[in-house]
C-alpha positions as CSV (number, residue, x, y, z in Angstrom):
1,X,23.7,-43.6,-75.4
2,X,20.7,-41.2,-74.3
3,X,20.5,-40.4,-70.7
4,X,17.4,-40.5,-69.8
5,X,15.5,-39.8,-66.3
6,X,12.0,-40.9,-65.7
7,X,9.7,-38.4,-63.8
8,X,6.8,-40.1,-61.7
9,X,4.9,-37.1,-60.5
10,X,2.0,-35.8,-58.3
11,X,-0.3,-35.3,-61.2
12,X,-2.9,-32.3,-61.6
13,X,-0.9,-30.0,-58.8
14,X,0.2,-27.1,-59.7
15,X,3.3,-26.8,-58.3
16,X,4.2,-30.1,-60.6
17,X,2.9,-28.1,-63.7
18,X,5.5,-25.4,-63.0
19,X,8.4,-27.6,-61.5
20,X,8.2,-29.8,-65.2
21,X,9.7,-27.6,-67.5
22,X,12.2,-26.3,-65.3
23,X,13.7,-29.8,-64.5
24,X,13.2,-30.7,-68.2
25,X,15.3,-27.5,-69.7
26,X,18.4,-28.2,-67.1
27,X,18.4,-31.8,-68.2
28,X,18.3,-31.4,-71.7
29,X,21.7,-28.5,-71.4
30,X,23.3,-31.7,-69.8
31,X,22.2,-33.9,-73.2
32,X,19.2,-35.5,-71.2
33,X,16.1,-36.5,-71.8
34,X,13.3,-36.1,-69.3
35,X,10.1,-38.7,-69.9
36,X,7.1,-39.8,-68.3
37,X,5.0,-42.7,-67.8
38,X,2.6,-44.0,-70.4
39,X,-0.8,-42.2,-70.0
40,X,0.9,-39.7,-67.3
41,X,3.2,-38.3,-70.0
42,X,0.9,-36.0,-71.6
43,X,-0.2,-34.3,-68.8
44,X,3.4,-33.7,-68.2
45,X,3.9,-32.4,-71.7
46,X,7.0,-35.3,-71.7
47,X,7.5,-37.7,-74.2
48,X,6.7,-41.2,-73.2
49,X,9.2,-44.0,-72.3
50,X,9.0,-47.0,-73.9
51,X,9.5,-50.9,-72.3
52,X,13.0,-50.9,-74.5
53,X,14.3,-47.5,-73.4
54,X,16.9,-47.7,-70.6
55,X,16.3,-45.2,-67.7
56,X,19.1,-43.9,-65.5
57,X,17.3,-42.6,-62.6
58,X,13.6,-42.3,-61.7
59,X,12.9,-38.9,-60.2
60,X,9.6,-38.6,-57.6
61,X,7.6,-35.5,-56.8
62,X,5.2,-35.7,-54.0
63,X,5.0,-37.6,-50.8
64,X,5.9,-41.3,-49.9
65,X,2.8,-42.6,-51.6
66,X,4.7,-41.1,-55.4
67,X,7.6,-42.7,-54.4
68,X,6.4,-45.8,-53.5
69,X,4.4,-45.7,-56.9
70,X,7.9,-44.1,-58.6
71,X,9.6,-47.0,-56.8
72,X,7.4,-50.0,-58.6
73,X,7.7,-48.1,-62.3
74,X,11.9,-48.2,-61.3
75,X,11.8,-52.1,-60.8
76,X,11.9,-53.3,-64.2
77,X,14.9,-50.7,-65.4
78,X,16.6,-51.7,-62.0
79,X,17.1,-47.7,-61.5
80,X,17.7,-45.7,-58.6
81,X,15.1,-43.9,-57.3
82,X,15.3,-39.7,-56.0
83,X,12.8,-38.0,-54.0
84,X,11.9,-34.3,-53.9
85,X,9.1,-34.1,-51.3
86,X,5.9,-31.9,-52.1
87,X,4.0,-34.0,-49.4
88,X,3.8,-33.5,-45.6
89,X,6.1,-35.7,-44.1
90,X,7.9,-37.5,-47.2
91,X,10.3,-39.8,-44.8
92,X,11.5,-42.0,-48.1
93,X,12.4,-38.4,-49.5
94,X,15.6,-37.2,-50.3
95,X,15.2,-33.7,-50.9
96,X,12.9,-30.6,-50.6
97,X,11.4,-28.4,-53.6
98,X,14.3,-25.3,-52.3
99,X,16.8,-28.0,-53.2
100,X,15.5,-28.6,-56.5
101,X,18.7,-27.2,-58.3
102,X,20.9,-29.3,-56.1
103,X,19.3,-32.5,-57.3
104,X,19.7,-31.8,-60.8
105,X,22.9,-30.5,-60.4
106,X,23.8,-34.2,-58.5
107,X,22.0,-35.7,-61.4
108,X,23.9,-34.3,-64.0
109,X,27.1,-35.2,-62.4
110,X,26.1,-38.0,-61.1
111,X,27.1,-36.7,-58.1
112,X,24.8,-39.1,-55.5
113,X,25.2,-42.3,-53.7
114,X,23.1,-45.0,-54.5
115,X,21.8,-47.3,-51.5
116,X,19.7,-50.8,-51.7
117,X,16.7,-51.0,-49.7
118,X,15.2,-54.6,-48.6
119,X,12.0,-55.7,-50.1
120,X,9.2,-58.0,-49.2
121,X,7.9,-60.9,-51.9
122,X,4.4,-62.3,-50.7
123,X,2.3,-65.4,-52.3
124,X,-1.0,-66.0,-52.1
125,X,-2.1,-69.2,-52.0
126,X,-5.3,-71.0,-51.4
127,X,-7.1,-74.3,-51.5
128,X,-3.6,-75.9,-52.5
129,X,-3.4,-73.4,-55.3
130,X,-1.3,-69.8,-56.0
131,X,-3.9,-67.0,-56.5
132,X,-1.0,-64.3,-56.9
133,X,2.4,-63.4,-56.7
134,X,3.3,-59.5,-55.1
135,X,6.2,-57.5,-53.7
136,X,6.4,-54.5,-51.3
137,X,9.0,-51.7,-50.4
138,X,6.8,-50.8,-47.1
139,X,4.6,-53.1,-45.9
140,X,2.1,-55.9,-47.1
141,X,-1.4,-55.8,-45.1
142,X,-3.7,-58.4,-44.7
143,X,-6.9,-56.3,-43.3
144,X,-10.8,-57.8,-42.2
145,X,-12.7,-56.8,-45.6
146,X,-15.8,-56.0,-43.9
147,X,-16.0,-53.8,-40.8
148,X,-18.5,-55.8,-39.1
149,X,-16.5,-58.9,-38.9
150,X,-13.2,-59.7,-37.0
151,X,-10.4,-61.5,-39.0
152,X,-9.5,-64.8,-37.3
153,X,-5.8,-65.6,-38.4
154,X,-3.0,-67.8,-37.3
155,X,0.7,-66.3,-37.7
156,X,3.4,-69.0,-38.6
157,X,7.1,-68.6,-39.0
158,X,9.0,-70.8,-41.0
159,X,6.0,-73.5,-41.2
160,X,5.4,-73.1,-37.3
161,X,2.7,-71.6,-35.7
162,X,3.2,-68.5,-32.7
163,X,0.0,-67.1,-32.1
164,X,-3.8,-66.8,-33.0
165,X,-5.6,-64.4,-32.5
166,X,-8.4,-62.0,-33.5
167,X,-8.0,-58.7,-34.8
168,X,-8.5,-56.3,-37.7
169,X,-5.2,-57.0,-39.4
170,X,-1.7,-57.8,-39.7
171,X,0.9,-55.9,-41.0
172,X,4.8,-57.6,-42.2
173,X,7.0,-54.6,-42.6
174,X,10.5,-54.2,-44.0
175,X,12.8,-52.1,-42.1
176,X,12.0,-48.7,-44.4
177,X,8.0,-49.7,-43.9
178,X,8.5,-49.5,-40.1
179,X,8.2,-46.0,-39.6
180,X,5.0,-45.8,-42.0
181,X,1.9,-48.2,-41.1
182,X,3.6,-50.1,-39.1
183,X,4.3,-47.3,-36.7
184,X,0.9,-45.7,-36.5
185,X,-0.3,-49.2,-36.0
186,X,1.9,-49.5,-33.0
187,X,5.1,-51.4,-34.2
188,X,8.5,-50.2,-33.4
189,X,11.1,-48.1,-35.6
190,X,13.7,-50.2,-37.3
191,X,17.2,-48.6,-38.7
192,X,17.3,-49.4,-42.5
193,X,20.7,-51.2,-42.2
194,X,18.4,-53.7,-40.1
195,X,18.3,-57.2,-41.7
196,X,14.9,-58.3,-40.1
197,X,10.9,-58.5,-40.9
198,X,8.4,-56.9,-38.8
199,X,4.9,-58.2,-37.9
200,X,2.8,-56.1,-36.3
201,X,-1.3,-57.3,-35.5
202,X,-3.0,-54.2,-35.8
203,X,-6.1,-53.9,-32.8
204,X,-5.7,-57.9,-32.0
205,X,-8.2,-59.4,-29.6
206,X,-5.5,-61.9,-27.8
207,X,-2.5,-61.9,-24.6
208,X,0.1,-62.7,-27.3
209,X,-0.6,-60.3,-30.0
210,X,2.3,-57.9,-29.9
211,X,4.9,-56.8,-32.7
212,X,7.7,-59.4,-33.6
213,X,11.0,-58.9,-35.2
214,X,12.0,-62.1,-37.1
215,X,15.1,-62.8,-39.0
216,X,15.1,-61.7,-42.6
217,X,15.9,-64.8,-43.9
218,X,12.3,-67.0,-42.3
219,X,8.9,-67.1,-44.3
220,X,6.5,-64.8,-42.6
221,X,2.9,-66.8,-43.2
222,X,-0.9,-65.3,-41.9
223,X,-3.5,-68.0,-42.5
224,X,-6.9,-66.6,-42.9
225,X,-9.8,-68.9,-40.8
226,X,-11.7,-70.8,-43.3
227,X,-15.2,-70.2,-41.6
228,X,-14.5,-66.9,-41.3
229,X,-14.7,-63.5,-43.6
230,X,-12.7,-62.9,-46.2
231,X,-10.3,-60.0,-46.4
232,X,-8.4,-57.8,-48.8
233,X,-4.1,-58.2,-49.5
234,X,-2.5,-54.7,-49.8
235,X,1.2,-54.2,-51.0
236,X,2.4,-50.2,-50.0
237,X,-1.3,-49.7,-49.9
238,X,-2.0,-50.2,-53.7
239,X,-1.7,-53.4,-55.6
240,X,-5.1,-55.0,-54.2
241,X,-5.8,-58.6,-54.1
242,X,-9.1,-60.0,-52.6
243,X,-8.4,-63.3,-49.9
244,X,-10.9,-65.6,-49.8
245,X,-11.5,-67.3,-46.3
246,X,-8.9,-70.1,-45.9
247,X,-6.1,-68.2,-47.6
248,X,-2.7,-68.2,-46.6
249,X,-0.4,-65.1,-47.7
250,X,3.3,-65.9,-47.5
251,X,6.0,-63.4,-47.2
252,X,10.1,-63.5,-47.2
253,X,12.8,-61.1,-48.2
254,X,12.6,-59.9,-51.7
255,X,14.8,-61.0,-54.5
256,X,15.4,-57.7,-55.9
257,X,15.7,-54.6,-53.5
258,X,15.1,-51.2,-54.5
259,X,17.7,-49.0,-55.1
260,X,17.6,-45.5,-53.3
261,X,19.2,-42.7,-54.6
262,X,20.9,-40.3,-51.5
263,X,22.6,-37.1,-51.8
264,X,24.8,-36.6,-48.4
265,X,25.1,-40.0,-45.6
266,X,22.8,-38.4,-43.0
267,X,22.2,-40.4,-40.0
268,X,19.0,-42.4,-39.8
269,X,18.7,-40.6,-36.6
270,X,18.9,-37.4,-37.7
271,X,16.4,-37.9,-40.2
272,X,14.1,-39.4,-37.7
273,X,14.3,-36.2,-35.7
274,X,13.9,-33.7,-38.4
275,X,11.0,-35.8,-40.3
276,X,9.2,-35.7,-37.0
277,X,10.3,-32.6,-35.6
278,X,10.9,-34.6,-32.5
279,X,12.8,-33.4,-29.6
280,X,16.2,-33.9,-29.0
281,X,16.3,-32.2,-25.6
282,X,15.6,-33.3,-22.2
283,X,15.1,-32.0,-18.9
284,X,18.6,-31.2,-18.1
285,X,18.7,-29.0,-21.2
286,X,15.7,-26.7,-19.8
287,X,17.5,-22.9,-17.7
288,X,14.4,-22.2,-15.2
């Protein structure tokens, strides 16, 4: 049977142009094929992979937002995805573009650990009727559509209501989402390993409008104020869906997590520290 690896790609940089071949010619001395997606493939120069072809491994070049777009075209051949970052921060990443050889090498070999990361499904539903179906790695959004007009919502949990309030969103987070919009929107960082959701109301007009960690296993529900404006879904910041004023967008663990493809068991906490540059040393380490 063909190996084959799918390349999802930061189109139209340069640095993609010249990293193409070179991953191509050390797959195909192992007996690999490297492909690309349909109407990305050409600009590639990369044959195209077909709905019937079976893909081993997806490999992303660029930041998070490729990988979360590398992680979507992985879902329906249930691959593991890899990440060489040629973004900024690129905290889903596994790798940077010096360590290029070493990822081939591991996936050649098959020399990487393969690690499941929880999703999100979401519904949207309104006037007693589904208007669309959706999943996230991240986060889902539910954001005012209009800057002129504040989003009235009411947050339920498991059919029950906890708070109302004002604002100009609401964000439900997985674990991996909490250290993207979630945490820029104020929420707080949550291990991977972490079996929870994360809501977080993004500028909220209200006392009770403060980040929640619920159990993975509830239904996370925001209903939109029928006299109000309407608003705009978001999963991972792509896959749009307008909301209508009344709807009510339903989220709960995925069915189908994705699968993450790592090359050494680092700490969560080291990769916090070195994504972030953040300091690791206090007071008592400071010689006056």
């Amino acid at each position: 049977m063909t190996r084959r690896v799918l390349l999802v790609a930061h189109t139209g940089r340069e640095d993609i142009s010249a990293l193409t071949p070179r991953i191509r010619d050390r797959l195909a001395k192992a007996g690999m094929d490297l492909v690309g997606l349909p109407g990305e493939s050409a600009l590639l120069d990369l044959p195209s992979v077909a709905p019937s072809d079976g893909v081993e491994l997806v490999l992303s070049l660029g930041g998070d937002g490729t990988l979360l777009r590398a992680a979507d075209r992985a879902r329906p051949f249930d691959a593991p995805v890899l990440g060489v970052n040629l973004g900024k921060v690129g905290f889903l990443t596994e790798a940077d573009p010096e360590q290029l050889d070493a990822v081939l090498e591991s996936i050649v070999t098959r020399g990487y650990n393969v690690r499941e990361r929880m999703t999100v499904d979401v519904r949207v539903e309104h006037d007693g009727r589904e208007l669309d179906r959706g999943w996230a790695l991240n986060e889902v959004s539910i954001e005012k559509a209009t800057r002129e007009r504040i989003l009235d919502v009411v947050v339920e949990v498991d059919g029950h209501g906890v708070s109302a309030f004002g604002c100009d969103g609401v964000l439900i987070a997985t674990p991996t989402g909490s250290t993207a919009y979630a945490f820029s929107a104020g929420g707080p960082i949550m291990w991977p390993q972490l079996e929870a959701l994360l809501v977080v109301p993004s500028n909220a007009f209200a006392l009770f409008a403060r980040p929640m960690v619920v159990s993975a296993g509830v239904e996370v529900a925001v209903h939109i104020d029928p006299l109000g404006p309407e608003a705009a879904l978001a999963c991972d910041g792509s896959r749009i869906t307008e909301l209508p004023a009344g709807s009510r967008v339903r989220v709960r663990r995925g069915h189908q997590p994705v699968k993450m493809a790592r090359l050494a068991d680092r700490p969560f906490a080291d990769r916090l520290v070195r994504k972030f540059s953040l300091p690791i040393h206090g007071w008592r380490n400071k010689r006056h």
